[in-house]
C-alpha positions as CSV (number, residue, x, y, z in Angstrom):
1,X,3.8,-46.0,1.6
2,X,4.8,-42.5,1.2
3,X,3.1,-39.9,0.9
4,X,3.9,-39.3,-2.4
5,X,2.3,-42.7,-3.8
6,X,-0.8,-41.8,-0.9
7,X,-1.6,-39.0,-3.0
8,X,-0.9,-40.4,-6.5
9,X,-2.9,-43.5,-5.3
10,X,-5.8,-41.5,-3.9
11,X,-6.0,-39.4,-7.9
12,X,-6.2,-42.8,-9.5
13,X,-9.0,-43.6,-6.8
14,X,-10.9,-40.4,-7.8
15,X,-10.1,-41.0,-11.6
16,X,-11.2,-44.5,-10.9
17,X,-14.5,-43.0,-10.0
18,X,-15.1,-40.9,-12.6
19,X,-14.9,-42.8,-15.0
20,X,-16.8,-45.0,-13.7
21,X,-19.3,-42.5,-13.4
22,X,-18.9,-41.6,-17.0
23,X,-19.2,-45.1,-18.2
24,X,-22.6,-45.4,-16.0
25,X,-24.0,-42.4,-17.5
26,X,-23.2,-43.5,-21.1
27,X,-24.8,-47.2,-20.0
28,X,-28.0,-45.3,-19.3
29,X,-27.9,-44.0,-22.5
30,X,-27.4,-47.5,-24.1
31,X,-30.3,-49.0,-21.7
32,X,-32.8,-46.4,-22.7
33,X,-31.9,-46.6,-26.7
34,X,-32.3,-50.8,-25.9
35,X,-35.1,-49.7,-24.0
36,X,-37.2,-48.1,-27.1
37,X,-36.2,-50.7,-29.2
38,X,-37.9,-53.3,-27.1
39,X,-41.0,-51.2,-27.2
40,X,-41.4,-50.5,-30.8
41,X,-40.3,-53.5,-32.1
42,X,-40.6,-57.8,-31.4
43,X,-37.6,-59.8,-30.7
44,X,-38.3,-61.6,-33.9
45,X,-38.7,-58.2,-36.0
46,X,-35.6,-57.7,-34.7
47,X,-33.8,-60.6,-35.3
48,X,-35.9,-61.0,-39.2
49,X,-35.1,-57.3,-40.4
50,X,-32.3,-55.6,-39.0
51,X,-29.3,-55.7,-40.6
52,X,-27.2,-58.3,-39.4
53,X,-24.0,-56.5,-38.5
54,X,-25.3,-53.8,-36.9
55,X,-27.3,-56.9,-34.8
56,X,-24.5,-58.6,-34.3
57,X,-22.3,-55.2,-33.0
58,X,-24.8,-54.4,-30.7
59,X,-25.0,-58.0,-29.5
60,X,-21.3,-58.0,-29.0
61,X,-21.1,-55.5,-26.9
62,X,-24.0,-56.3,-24.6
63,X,-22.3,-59.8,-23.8
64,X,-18.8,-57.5,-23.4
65,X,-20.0,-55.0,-21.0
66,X,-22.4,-58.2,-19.4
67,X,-18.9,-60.6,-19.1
68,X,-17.2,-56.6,-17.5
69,X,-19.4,-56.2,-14.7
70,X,-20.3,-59.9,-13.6
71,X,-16.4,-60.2,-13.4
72,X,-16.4,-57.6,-11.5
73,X,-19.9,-58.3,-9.4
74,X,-17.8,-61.6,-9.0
75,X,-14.7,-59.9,-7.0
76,X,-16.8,-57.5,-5.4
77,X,-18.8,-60.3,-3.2
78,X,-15.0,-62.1,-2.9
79,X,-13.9,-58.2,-1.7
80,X,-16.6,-58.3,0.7
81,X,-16.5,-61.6,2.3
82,X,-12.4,-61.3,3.0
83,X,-11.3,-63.0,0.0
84,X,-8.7,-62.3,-2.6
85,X,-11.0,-61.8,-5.9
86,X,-9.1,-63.3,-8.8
87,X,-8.4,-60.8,-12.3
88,X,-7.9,-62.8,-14.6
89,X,-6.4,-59.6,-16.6
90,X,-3.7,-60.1,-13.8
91,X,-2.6,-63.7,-16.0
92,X,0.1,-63.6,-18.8
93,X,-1.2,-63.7,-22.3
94,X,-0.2,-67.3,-23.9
């Protein structure tokens, strides 16, 4: 590797990074506004009086971001142990 692609490697890395960061701090955000609604209001108020798309949106996303991370939780623990984790974002689309 030169060290041409070190360097361009080693900005995706910190990019990498930040984002990350970024995408923690606006999950915080998410967690505490999911956070006041589970204190205000039941699971059944919710489910009875909210309206349904917004529900469903929010819903949505939560299993997106849950499917995100435990994919990546996944290769993680395959990192760590000396595997090769398996993205399947890697496949071809069919």
């Amino acid at each position: 590797m030169s060290s041409r692609n070190d360097l361009s490697d080693h900005l995706v890395v910190l990019q990498l990074n930040a984002d990350l960061r970024s995408a923690q701090v606006d999950l915080l955000s998410a967690q505490c506004a999911t956070d006041r609604l589970r204190l205000r209001f039941s699971t059944d108020d919710l489910a009875r009086h909210s309206q349904r798309d917004l529900l469903r949106k929010a819903a949505g996303s939560a299993s997106a971001l849950h499917e995100f991370y435990s994919t990546i939780e996944k290769a993680v623990v395959a990192v760590e142990s000396g595997a090769t984790p398996h993205d399947p974002t890697d496949e071809p689309a069919q």
